[in-house]
C-alpha positions in Angstrom: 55.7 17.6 100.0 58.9 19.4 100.6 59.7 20.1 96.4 56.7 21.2 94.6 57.0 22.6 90.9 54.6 24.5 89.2 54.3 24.8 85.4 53.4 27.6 83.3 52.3 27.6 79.8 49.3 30.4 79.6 49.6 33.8 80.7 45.8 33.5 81.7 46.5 30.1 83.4 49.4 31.2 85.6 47.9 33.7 88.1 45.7 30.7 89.4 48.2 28.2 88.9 50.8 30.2 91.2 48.4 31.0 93.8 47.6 27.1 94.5 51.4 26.4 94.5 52.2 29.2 96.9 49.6 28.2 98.9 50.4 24.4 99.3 54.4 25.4 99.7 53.4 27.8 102.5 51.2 24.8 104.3 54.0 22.4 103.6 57.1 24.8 104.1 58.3 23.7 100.8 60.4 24.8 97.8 58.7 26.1 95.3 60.2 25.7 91.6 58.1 27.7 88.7 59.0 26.4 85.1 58.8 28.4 81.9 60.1 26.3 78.8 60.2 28.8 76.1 59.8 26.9 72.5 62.0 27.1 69.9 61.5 27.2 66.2 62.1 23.5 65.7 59.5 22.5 67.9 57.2 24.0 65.7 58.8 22.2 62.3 57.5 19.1 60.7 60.1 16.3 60.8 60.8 15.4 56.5 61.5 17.9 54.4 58.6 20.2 54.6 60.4 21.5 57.8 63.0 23.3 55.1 59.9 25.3 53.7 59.9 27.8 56.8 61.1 31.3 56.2 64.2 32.7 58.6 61.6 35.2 59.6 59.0 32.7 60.7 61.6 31.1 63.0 62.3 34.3 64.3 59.0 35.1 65.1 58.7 32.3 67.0 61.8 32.7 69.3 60.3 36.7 69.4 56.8 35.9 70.7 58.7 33.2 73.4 60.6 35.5 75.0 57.3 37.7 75.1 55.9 35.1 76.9 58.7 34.4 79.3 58.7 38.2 80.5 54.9 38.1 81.2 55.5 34.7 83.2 57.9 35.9 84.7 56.3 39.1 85.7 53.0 37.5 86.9 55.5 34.9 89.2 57.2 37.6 90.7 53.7 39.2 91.8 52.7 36.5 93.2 56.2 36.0 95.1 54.9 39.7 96.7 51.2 38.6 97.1 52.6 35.4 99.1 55.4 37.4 100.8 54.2 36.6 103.9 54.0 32.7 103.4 58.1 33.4 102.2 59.1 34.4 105.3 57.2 31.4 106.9 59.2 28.3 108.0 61.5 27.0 105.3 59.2 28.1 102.4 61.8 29.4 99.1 60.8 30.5 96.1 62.5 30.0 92.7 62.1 30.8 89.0 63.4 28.5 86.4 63.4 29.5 82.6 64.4 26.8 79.9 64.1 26.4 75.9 63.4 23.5 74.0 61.0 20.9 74.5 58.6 21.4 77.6 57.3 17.8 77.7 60.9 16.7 78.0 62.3 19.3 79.9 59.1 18.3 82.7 60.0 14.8 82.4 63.2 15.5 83.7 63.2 18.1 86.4 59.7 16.7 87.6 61.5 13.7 89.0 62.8 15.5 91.6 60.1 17.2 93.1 57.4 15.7 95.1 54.3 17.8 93.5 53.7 19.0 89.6 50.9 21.5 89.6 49.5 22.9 86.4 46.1 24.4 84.8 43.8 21.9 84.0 44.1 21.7 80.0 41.8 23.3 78.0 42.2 21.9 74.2 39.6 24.4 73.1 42.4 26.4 72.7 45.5 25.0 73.2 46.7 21.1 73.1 50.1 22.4 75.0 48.7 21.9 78.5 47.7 18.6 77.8 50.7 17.7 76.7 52.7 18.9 79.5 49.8 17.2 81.6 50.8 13.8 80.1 54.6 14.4 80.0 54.0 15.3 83.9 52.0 12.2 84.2 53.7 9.4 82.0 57.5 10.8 82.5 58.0 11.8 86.1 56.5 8.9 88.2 55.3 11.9 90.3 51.8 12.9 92.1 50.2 16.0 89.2 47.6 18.9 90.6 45.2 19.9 87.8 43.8 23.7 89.0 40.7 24.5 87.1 39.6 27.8 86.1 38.2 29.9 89.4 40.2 27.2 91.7 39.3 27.9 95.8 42.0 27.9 98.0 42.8 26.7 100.0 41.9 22.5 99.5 41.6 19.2 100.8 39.3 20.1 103.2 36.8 17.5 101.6 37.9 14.6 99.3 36.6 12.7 97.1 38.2 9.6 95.7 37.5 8.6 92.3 38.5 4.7 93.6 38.3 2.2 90.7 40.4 0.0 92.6 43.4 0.3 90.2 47.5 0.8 90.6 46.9 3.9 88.9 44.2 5.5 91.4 46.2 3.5 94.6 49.2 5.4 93.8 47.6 8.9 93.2 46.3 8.7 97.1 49.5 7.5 98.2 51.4 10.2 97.1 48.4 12.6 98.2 47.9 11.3 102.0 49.6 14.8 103.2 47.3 16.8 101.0 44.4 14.7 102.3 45.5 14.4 106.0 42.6 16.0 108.4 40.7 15.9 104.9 36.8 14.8 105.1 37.2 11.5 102.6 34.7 9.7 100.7 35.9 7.1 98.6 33.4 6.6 95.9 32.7 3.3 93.1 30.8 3.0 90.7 29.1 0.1 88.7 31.2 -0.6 85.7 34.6 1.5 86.4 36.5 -1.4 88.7 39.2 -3.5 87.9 40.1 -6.4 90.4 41.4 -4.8 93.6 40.4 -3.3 96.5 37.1 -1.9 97.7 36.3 1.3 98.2 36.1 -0.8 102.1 39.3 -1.8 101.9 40.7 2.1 101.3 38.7 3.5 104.0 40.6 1.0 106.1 43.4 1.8 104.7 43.0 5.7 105.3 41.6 5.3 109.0 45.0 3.8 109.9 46.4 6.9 109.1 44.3 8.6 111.2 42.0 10.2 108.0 38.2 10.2 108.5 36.7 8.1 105.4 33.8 6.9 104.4 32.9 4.5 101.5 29.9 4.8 98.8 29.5 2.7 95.6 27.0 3.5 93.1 25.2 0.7 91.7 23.5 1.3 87.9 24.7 4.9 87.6 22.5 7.1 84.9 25.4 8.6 83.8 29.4 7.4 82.7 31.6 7.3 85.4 33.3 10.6 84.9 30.0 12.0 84.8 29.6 10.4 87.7 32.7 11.3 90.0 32.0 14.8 88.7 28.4 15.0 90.2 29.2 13.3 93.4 32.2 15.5 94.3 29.6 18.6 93.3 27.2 16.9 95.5 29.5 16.5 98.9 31.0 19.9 98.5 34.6 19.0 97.3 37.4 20.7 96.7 39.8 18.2 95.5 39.1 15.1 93.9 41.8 12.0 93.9 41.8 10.1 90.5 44.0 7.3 89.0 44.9 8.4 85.0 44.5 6.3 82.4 44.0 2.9 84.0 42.9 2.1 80.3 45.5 3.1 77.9 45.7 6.6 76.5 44.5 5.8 72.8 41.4 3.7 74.0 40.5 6.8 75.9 40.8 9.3 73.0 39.1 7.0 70.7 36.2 5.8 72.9 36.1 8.0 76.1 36.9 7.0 79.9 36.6 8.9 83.1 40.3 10.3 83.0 39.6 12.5 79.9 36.6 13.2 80.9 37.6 14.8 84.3 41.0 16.4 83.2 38.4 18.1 80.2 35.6 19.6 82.7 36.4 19.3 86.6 35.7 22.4 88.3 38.0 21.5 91.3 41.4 20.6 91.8 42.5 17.0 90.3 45.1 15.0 91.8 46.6 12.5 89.7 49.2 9.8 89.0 50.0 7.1 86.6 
């Protein structure tokens, strides 16, 4: 994980969101991108011709409070630059800001392709839906692994894993592109009654992760009380994780919203960091 790029949306979010990127670019000797896409106006419009109702000032207002925004992110990124100074001068470790307008789910989709690792706050759409969607552009658009840091996130992680395995592409390609987060990593590979497609077993990935020299054991849960999710959650509470590996959306987005799965409910209440892919 020599290109990792964190994302900033939240002036609360950031401070936590930076100190888990810093900390996995020092333990990787990486470079470290930090992206603020400030909105403009049109993002905010309506497409039709209601979009024609808003006032010059309102469009103003919005550009104003963006570049509010961008000042405070870009204050809080340059004190963690000092609080991480040391990890800077370690190995190859650099350090870059990187400040955009327009679009911030396409703007991710882009530049996300070109770095190995996309960490952002988990989303919270209690308040705001913006984090989700930059979680699904990062997901959906970059073909790359996505770190979801919960509120009060632990650093450092992967010391013990647990692997949400369903025996999906989805969840196959998440641990794939996390085996140098999870090397020297305690692994259990969990299943659960009722969340597998036809694959692998959580046997075969332990397999899999031994010959890569990664401790692992397997569990599956037969007749779980609770949904999956629910589940996953408990279990990685239970082992003492801090950082759970999850395929997203093995069912498709919209089935999801409309009748739950075990993606939205993680990404809406883990308390450790997620790793993800699509």
């Amino acid at each position: 994980m020599r290109t990792i790029l964190a994302v900033l949306w939240s002036e609360k979010d950031a401070p936590r969101v930076l100190d888990t990127a810093f900390s996995l670019a020092g333990r990787f000797a990486s470079h470290l991108t930090t992206l603020y896409v400030r909105p403009t106006a049109e993002n905010f419009l309506p497409s039709g011709d209601f979009g024609l109702a808003f006032s010059k000032e309102y469009m103003e207002r919005i550009q104003h409070e963006g570049h509010k925004k961008a000042v405070l992110l870009r204050g809080l990124f340059d004190a963690a630059t000092e609080r991480h100074r040391g990890d800077l001068g370690a190995a190859s470790l650099t350090a870059e800001w990187i400040e955009a307008e327009g679009s911030g789910a396409l703007y991710l989709g882009g530049i996300g392709r070109v770095h190995d690792l996309i960490v952002l706050a988990r989303p919270d759409t209690k308040s705001s839906a913006e984090n989700e969607i930059l979680l699904e552009a990062a997901l959906f658009e970059t073909g790359r692994a996505v770190l979801t840091v919960p509120p009060n996130a632990v650093q450092p992680l992967g010391s013990t894993t647990l692997v949400a395995w369903n025996g999906s592409t989805e969840t196959v390609r998440a641990l794939a592109m996390g085996l140098p987060l999870i090397a020297g990593s305690k692994v259990t590979v969990l299943s659960v009654d009722g969340a597998m497609v036809p694959g692998p077993t959580a046997t075969d990935i332990v397999r899999y992760l031994q010959r890569h020299d990664i401790p692992a054991e397997a569990r599956h849960i037969s007749n779980p009380s609770t949904t999956a999710g629910e589940t996953f959650l408990s279990e990685a509470t239970a082992i003492g994780a801090d950082l759970i590996v999850k395929g997203a959306y093995t069912q498709s987005r919209l089935r999801q919203m409309v009748f739950g799965g075990s993606t939205r409910h993680i990404i809406a209440n883990a308390t450790l960091p997620v790793l993800m892919a699509h």
